[in-house]
DSSP file (Angstrom, degrees, kcal/mol; ACC not computed):
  #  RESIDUE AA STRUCTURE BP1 BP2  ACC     N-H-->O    O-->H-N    N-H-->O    O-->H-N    TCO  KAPPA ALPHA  PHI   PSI    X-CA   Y-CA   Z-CA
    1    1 A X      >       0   0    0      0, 0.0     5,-2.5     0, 0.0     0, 0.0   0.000 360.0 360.0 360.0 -40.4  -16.6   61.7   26.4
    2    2 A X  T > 5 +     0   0    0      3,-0.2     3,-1.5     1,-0.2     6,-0.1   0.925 360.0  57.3 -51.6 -46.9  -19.2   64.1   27.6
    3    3 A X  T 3 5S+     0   0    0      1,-0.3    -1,-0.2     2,-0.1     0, 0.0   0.882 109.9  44.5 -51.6 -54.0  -17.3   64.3   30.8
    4    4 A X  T 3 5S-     0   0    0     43,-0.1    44,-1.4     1,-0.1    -1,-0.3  -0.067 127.5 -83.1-105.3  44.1  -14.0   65.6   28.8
    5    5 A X  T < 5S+     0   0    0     -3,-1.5    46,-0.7     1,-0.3     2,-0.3   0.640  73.7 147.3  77.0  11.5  -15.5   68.0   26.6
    6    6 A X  E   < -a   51   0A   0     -5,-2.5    -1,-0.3    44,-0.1     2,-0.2  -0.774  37.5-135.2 -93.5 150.9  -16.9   66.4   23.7
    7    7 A X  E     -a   52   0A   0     44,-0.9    46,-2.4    -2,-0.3    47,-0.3  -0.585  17.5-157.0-116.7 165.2  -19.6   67.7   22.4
    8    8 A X        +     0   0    0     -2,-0.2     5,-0.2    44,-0.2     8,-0.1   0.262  56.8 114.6-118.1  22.4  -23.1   66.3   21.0
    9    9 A X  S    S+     0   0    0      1,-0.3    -1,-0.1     3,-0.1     3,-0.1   0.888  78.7  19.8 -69.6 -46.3  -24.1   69.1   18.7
   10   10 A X  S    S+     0   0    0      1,-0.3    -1,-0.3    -3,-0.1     2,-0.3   0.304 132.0  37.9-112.5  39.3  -24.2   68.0   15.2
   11   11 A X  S    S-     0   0    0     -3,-0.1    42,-0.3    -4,-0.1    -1,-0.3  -0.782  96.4-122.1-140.1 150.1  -24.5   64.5   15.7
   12   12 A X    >>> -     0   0    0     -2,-0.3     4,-4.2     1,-0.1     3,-1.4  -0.395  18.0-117.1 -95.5 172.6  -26.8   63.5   18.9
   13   13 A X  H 3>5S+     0   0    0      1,-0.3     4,-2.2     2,-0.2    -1,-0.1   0.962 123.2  53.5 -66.5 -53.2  -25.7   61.4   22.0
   14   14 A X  H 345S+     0   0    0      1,-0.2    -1,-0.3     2,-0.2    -6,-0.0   0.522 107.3  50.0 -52.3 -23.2  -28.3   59.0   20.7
   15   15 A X  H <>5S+     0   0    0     -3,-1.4     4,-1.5     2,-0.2     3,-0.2   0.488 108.4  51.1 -36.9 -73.1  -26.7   59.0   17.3
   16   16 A X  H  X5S+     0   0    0     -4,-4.2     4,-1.8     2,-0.2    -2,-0.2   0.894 102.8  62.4 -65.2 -47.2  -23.4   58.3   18.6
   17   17 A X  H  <<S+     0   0    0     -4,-2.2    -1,-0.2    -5,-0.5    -2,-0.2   0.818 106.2  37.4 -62.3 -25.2  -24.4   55.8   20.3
   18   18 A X  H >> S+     0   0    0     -3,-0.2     4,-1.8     2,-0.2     3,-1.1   0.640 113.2  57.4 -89.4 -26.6  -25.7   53.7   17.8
   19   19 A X  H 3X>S+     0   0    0     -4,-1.5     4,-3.9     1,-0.3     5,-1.1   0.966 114.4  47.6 -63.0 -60.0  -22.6   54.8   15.3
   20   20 A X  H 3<5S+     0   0    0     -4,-1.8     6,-0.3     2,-0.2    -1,-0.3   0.391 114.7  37.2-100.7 -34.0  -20.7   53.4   18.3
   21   21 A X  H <45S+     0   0    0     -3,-1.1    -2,-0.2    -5,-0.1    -1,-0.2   0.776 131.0  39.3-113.4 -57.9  -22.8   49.7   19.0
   22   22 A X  H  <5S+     0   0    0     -4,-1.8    -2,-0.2     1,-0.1    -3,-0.2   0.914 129.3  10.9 -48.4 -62.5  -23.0   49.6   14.4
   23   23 A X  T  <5S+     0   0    0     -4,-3.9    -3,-0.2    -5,-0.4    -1,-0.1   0.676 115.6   9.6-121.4 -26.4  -20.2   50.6   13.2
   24   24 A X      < -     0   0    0     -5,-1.1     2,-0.2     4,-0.0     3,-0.1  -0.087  61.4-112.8-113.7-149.0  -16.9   51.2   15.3
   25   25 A X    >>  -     0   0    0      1,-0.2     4,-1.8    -2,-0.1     3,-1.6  -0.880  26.2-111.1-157.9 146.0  -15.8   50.6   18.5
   26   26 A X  H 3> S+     0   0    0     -6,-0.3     4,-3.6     1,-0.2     3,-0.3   0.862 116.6  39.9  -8.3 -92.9  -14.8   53.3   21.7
   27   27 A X  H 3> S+     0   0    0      1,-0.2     4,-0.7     2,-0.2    -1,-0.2   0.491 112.5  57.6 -60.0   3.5  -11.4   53.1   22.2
   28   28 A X  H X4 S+     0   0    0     -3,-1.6     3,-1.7     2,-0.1     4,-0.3   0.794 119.3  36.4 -85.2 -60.1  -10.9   52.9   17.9
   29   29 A X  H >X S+     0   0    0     -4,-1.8     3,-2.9     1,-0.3     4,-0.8   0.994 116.7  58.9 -58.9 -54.2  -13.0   56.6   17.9
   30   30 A X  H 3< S+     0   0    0     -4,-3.6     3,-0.4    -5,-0.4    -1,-0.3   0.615  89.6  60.5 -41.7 -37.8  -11.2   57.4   20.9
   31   31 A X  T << S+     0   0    0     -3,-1.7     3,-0.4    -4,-0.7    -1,-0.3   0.291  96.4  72.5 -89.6  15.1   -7.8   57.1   19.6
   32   32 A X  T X4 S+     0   0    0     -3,-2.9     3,-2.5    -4,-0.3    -1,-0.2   0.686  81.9  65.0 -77.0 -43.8   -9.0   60.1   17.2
   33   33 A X  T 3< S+     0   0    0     -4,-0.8    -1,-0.2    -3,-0.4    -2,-0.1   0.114  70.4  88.2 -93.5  23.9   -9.1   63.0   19.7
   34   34 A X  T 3  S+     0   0    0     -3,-0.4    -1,-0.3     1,-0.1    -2,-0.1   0.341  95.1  58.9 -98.4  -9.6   -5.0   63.1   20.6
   35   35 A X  S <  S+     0   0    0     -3,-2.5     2,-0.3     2,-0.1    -2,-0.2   0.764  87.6  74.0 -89.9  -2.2   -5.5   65.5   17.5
   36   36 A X  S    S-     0   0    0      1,-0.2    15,-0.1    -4,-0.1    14,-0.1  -0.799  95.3 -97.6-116.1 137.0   -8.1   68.3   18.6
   37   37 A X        -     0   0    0     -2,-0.3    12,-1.5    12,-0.2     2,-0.3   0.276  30.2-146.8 -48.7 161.3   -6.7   70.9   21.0
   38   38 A X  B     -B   48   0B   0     10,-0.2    10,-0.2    -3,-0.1     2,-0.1  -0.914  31.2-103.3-137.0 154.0   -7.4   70.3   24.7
   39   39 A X        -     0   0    0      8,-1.0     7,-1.8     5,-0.4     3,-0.1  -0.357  34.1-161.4 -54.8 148.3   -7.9   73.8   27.0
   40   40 A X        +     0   0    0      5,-0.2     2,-0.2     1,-0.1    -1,-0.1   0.710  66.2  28.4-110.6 -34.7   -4.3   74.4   29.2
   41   41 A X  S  > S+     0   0    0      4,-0.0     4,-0.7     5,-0.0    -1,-0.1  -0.692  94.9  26.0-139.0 158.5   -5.5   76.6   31.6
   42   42 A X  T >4 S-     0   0    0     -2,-0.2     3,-1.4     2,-0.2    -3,-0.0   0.009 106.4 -37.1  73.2 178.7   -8.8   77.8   33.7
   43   43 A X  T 34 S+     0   0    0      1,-0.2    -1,-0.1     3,-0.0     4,-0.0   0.908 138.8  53.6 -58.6 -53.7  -12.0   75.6   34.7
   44   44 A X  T >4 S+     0   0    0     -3,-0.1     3,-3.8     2,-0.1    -5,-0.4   0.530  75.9 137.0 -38.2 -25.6  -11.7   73.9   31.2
   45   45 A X  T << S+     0   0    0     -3,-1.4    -5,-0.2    -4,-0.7     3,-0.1   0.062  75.5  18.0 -51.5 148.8   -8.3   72.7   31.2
   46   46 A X  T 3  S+     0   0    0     -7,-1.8     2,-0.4     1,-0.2    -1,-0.3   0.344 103.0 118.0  72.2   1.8   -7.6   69.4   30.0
   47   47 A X  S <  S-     0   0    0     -3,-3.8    -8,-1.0     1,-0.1   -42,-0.2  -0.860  73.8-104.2 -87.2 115.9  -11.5   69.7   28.1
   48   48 A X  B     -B   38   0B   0    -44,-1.4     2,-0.5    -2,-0.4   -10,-0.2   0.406  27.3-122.5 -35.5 159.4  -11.4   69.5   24.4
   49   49 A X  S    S-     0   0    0    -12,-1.5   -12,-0.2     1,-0.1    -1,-0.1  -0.869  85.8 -27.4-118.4 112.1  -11.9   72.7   22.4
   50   50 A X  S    S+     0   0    0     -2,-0.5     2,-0.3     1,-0.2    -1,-0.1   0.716  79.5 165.8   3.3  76.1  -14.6   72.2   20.5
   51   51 A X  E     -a    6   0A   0    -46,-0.7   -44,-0.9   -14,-0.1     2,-0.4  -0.579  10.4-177.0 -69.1 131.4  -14.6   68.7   20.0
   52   52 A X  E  >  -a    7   0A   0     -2,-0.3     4,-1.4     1,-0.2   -44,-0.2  -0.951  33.9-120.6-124.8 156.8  -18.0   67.6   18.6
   53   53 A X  H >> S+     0   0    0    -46,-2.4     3,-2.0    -2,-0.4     4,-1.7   1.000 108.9  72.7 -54.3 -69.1  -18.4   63.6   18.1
   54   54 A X  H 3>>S+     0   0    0    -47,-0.3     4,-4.8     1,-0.3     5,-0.6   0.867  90.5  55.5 -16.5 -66.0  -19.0   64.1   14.6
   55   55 A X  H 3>5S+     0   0    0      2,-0.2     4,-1.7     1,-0.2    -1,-0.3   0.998 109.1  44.6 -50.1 -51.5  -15.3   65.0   14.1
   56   56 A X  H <X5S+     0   0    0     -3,-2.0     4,-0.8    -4,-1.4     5,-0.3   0.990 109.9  60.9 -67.8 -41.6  -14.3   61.9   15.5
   57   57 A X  H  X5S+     0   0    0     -4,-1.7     4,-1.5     1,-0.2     3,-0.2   0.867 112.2  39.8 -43.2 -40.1  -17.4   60.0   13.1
   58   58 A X  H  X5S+     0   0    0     -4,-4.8     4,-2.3    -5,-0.4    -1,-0.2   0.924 114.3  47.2 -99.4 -24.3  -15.7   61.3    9.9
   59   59 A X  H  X<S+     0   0    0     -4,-1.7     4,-1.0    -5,-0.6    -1,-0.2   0.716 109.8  59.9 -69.5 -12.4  -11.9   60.6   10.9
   60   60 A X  H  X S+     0   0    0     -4,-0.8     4,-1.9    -3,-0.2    -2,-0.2   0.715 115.0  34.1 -83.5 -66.4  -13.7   57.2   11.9
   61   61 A X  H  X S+     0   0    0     -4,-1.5     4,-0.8    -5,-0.3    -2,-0.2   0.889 109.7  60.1 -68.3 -37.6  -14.7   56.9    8.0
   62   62 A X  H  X S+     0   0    0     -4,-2.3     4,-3.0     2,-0.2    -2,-0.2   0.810 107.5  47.1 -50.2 -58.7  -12.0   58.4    6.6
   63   63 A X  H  X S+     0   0    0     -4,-1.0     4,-1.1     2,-0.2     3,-0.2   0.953 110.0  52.0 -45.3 -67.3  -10.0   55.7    8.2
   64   64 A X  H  < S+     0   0    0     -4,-1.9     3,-0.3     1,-0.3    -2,-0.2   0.702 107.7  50.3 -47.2 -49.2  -12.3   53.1    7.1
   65   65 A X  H >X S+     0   0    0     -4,-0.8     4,-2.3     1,-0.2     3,-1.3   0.822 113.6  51.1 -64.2 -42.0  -12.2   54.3    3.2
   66   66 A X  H 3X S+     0   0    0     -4,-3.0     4,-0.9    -3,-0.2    -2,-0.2   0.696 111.5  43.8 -81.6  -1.2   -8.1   54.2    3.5
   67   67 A X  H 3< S+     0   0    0     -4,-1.1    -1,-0.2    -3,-0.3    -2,-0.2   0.472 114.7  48.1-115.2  27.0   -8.0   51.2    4.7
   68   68 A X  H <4 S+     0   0    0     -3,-1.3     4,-0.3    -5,-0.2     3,-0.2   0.885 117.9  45.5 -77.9 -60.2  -10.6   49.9    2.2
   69   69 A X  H  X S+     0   0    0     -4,-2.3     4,-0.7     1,-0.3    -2,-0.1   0.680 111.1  49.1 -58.0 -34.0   -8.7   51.5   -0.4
   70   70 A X  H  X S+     0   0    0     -4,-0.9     4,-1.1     1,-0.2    -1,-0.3   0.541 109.4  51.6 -96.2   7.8   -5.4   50.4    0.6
   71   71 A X  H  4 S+     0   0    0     -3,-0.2    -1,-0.2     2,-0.2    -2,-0.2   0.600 107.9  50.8-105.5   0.2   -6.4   46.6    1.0
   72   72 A X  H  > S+     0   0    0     -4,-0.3     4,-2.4     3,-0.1    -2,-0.2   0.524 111.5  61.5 -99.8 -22.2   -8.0   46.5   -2.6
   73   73 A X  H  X S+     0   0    0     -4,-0.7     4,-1.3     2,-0.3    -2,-0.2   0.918 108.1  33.7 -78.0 -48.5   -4.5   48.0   -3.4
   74   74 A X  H  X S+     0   0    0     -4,-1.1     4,-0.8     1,-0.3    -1,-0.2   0.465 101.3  69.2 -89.7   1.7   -2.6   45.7   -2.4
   75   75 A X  H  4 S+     0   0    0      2,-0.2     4,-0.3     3,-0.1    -1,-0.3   0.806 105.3  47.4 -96.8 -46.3   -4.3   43.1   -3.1
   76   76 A X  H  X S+     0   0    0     -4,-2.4     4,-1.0     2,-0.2     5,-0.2   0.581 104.3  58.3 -73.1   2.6   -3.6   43.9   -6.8
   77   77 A X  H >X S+     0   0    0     -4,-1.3     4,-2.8     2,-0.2     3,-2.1   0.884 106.1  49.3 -73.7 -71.8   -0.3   44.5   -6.3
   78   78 A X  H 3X S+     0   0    0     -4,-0.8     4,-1.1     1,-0.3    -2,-0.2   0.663 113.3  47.4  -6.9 -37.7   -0.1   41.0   -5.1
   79   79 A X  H 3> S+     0   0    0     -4,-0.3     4,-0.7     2,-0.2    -1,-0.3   0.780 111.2  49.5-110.4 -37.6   -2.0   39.9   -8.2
   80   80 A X  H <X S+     0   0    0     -3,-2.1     4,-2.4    -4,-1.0    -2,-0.2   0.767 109.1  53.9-101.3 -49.6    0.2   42.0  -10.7
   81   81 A X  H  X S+     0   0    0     -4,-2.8     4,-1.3    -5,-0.2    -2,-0.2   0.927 107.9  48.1 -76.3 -31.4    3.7   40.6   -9.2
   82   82 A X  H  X S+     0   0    0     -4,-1.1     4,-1.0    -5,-0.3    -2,-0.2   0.549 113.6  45.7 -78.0  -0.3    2.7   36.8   -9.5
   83   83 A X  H  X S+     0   0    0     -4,-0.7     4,-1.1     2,-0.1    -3,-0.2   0.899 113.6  52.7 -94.9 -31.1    1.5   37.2  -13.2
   84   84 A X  H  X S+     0   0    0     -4,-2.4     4,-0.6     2,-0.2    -2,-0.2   0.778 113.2  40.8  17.0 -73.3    4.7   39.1  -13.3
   85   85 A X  H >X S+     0   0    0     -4,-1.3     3,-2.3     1,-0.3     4,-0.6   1.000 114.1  52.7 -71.6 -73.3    6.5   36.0  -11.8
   86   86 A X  H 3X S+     0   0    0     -4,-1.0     4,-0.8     1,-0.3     3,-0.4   0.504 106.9  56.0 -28.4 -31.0    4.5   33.4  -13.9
   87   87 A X  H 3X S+     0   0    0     -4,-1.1     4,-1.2     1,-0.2    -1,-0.3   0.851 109.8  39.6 -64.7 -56.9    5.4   35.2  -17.0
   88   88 A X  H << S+     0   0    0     -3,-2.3    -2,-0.2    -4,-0.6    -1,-0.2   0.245 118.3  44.6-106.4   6.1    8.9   35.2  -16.8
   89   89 A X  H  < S+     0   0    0     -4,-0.6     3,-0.4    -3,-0.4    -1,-0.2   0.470 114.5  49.3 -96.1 -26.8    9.4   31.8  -15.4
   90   90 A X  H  < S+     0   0    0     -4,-0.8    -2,-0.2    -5,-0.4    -3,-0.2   0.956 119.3  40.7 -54.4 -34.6    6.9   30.4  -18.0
   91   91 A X  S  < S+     0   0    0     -4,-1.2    -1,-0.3    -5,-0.1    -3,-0.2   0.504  98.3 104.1 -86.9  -4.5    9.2   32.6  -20.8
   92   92 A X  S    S-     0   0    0     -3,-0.4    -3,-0.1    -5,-0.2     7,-0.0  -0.348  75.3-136.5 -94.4 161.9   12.5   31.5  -19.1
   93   93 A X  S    S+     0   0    0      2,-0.0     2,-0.1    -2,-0.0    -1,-0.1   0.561  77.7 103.0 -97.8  -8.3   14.8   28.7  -20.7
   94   94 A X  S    S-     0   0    0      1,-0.2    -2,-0.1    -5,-0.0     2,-0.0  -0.355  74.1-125.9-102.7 127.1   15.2   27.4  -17.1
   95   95 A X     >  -     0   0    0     -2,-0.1     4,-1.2     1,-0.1    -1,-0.2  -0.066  27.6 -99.0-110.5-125.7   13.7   24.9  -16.1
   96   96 A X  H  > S+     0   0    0      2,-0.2     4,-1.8     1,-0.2    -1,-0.1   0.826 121.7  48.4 -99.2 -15.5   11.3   24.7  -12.8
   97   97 A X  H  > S+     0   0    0      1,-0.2     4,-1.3     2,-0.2     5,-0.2   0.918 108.0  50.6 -71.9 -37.3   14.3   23.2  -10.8
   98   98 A X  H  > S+     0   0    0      1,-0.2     4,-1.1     2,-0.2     3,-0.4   0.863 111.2  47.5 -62.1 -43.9   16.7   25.5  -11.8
   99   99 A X  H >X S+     0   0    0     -4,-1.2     4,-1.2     1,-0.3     3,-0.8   0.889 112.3  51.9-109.1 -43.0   14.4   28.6  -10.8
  100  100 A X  H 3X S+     0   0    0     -4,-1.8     4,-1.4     1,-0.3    -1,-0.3   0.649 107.0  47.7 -92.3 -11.9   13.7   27.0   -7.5
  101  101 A X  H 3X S+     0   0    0     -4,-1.3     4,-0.7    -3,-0.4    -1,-0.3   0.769 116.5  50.8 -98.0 -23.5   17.7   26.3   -6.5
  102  102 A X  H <X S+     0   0    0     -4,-1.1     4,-1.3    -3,-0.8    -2,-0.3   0.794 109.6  53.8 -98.3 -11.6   18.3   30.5   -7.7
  103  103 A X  H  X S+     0   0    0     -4,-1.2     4,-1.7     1,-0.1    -1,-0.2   0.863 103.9  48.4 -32.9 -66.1   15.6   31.2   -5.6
  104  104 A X  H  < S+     0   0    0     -4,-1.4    -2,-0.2    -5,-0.2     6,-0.2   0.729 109.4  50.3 -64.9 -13.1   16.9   29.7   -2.8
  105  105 A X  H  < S+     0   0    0     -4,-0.7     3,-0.3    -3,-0.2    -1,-0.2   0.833 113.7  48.3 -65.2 -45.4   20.5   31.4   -3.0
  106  106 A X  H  < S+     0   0    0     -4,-1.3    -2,-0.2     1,-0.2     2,-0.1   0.334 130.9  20.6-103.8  18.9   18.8   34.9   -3.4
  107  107 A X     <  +     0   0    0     -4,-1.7    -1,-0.2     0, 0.0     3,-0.2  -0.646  67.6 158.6-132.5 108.7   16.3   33.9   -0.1
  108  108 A X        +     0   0    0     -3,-0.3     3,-0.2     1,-0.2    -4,-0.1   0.497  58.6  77.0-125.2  37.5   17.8   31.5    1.6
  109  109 A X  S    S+     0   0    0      1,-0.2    -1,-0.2     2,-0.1     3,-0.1   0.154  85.7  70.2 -88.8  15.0   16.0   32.1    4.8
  110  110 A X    >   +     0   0    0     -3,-0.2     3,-0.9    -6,-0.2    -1,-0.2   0.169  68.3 115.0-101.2  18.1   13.2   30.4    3.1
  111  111 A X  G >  S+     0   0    0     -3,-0.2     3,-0.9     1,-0.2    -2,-0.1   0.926  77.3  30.9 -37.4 -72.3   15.0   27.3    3.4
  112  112 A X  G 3  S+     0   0    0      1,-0.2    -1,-0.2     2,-0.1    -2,-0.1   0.133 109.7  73.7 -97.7  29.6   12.9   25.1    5.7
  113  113 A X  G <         0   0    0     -3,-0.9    -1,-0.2     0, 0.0    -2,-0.2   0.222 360.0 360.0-112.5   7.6    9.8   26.7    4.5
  114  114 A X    <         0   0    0     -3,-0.9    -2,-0.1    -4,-0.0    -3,-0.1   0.101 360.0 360.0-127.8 360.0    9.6   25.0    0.9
């Protein structure tokens, strides 16, 4: 990383390195840095422009809180659409055969899965 312009300023190579064996993995942080400007031209080209690790640590966290957030999320959607279901077969005049043959009409690629 050092090599291609990243820098070690506000968080230290020593620092990163453990963020890096704890908490992440390389190539996860790695895939981070296709967003930060690269030099075009001159001895720098193709070397970040001020890249510091840190920036890649918090997009690194950021990530980690949306996909905290979006797996608690959906995990109560999940939870909100079978009391949903239960509710309205439980209220329905139908009985459990009936619901399970209009099921199968309106999927009935879930045929040899039931």
């Amino acid at each position: 990383m050092k090599k291609n312009g990243v820098r070690f300023e506000i968080v230290s190579e020593k620092e990163a390195e453990n963020y890096l064996c704890r908490n992440t993995y390389f190539f996860k942080l790695k895939a981070y840095d296709v967003l930060f400007e690269k030099y075009q031209y001159g001895e720098k080209k193709g070397k970040y422009v001020n890249l510091d690790f840190a920036y890649l640590k918090e997009l690194a966290i950021i990530d980690m809180h949306l996909r905290h957030f979006l797996l608690k999320t959906t995990v109560d959607i999940e939870h909100i659409i079978k009391v949903r279901f239960m509710r309205d077969f439980v209220n329905s005049e139908s009985d459990g055969y009936e619901i399970i043959e209009q099921f199968m009409i309106a999927f009935p690629d879930t045929k040899d899965k039931i």
